[in-house]
C-alpha positions, 0 to 999 in steps of 0.5 A: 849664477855668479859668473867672473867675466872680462868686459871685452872677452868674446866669450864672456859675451857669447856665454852671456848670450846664451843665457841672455834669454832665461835671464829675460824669462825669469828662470835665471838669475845672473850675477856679472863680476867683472875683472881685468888687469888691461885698461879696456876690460878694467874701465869698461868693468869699473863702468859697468859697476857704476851705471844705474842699470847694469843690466841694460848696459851690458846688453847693449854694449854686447849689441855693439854700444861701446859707449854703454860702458865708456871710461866717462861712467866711472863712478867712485871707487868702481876701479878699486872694485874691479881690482878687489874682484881681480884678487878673487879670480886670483884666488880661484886659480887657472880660473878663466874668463868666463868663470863661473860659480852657482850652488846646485839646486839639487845639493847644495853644494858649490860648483865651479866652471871655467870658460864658456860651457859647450852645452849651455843647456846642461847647465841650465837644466841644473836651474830648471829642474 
């Protein structure tokens, strides 16, 4: 599950809490793509993509640890990537965050959600079949 997601969105985080425990399990793999145009979101993404564990990092700036992500673990050209996934949530256009994508399990093919599921037990009973 790729999911396109604004560092500081409130509901990237509690999409990300959601799935938080079949990440811990296993049952889930999830890949962040973080994007933004704001300062805050756009450093604190370049961090995310520049710190040795990302994972650990994003729980706990979710739990509250803003310097998990501070403007001072940027690392090379983290920025610019940041920018190159901003074109890439451009392309899916109306794509809010969060924006997911996955290829159902069942078919194959490619799936796309914008925003934070109502039911995130419907989505993972895609993956858990």
């Amino acid at each position: 599950l790729y999911i396109y997601i604004n560092v500081n969105c409130d509901h990237c985080q509690a999409y990300w809490k959601d799935l938080d425990s079949a990440v811990k399990e296993g049952q889930l793999q999830v890949r962040l793509v973080p994007f933004g145009a704001t300062p805050e979101n756009r450093e604190g993404g370049a961090a995310l993509l520049s710190v040795s564990g990302p994972e650990a990092a994003w729980r706990a700036y979710v739990a509250g640890d803003k310097k998990a992500l501070a403007k001072d673990k940027i690392k090379g050209d983290a920025l610019a990537k940041i920018d190159r996934n901003g074109v890439l949530a451009q392309n899916w256009k109306g794509a809010t965050p969060p924006f997911s994508l996955y290829r159902r399990p069942h078919d194959g093919k490619v799936a796309a959600m914008a925003g934070r599921p109502e039911n995130t037990m419907l989505l993972l009973a895609e993956f858990l079949k």
